[in-house]
C-alpha positions as CSV (number, residue, x, y, z in Angstrom):
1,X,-15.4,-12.6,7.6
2,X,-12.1,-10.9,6.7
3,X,-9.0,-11.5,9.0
4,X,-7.8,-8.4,10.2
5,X,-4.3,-10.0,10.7
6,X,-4.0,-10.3,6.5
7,X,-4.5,-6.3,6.6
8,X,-1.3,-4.3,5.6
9,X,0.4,-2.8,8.7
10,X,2.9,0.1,9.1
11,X,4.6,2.1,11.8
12,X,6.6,5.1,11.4
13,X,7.7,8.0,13.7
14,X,5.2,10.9,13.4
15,X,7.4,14.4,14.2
16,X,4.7,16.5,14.0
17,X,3.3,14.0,16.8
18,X,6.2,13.0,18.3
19,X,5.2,9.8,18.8
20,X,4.8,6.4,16.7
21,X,1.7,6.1,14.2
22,X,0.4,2.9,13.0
23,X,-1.0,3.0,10.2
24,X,-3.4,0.2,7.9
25,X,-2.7,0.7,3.8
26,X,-6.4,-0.7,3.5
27,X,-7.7,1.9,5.9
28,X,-6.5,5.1,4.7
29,X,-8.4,7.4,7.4
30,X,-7.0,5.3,10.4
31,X,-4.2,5.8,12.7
32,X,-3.1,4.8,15.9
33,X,-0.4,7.0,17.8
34,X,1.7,6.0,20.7
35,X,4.5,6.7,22.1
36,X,5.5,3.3,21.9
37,X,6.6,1.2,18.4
38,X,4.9,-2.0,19.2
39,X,1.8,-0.2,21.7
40,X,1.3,1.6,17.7
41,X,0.9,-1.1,16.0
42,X,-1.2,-3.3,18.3
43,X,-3.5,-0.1,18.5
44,X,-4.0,-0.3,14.9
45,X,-4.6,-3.7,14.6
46,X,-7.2,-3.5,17.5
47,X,-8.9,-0.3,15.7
48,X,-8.9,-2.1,12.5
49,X,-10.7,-5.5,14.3
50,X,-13.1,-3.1,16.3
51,X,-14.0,-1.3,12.6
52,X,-14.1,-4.5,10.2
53,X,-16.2,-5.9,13.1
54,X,-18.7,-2.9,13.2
55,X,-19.1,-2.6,9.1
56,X,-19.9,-6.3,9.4
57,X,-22.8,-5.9,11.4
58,X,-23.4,-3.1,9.7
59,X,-23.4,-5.2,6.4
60,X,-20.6,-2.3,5.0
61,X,-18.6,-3.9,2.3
62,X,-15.3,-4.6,4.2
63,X,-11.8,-3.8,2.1
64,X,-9.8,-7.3,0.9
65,X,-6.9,-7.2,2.4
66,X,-3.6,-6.5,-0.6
67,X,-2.0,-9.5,0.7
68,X,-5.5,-11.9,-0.6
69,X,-5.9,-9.8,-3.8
70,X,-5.0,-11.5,-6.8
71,X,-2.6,-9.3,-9.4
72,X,-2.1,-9.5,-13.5
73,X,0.9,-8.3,-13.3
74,X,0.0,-5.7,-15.6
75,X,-1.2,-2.1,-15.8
76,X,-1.5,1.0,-18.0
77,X,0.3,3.9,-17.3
78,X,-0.5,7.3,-19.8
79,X,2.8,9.5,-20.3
80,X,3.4,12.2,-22.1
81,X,5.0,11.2,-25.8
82,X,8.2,12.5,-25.4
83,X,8.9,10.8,-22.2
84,X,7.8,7.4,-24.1
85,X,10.3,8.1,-26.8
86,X,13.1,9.1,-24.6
87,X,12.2,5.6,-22.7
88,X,11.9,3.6,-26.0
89,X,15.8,5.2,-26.3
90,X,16.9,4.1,-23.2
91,X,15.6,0.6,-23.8
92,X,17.4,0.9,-27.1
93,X,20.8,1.6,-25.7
94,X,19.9,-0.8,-23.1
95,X,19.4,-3.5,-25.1
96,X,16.2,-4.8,-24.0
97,X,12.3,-4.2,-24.8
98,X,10.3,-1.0,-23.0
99,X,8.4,-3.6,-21.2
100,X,11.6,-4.9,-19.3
101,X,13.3,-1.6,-19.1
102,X,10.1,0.3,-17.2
103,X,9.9,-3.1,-15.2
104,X,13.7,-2.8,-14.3
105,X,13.4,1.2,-13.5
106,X,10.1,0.6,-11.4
107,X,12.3,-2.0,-9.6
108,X,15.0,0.1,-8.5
């Protein structure tokens, strides 16, 4: 069964709540609020053991946690042609390939 400790974890201040959220990138549609920073993210962790746990014995396929999920290092990203030229440019002036130029903007 999947760790729910390997799951990735967030808390940020909620102003429409006015309290802290906790949040789980791997479980979009849950949150935890409280008006403490730590009491947040416990509460999401414990939400996100209580529902890994149920779609277990549910037999649910359970989300891989980002952390355990292996990465190319590559993907394909469809832009309009002039913005490609004006990037091949940059790069250009830059002195270095597109590749290394998007890399080095994404970066940043």
């Amino acid at each position: 069964m999947v760790n729910h400790d390997h799951y990735t974890y967030r808390v940020t201040w909620s102003t429409e709540d006015q309290e802290f959220v906790g949040l789980c990138a791997e479980f979009p549609g849950l949150s935890y609020l409280h008006e403490n920073r730590s009491t947040a993210l416990e509460g999401i962790t414990n939400l996100v053991k209580d529902v890994v746990a149920d779609m277990a014995a549910n037999n649910e396929r359970i989300p891989e946690p980002i952390a355990e999920r292996s990465y190319s290092g590559k993907f394909q990203v469809r832009i309009p042609p002039e913005l490609h030229r004006r990037l091949v440019i940059e790069a250009a002036e830059e002195n270095v390939s597109l590749n290394r130029y998007i890399s080095l903007k994404l970066a940043s």
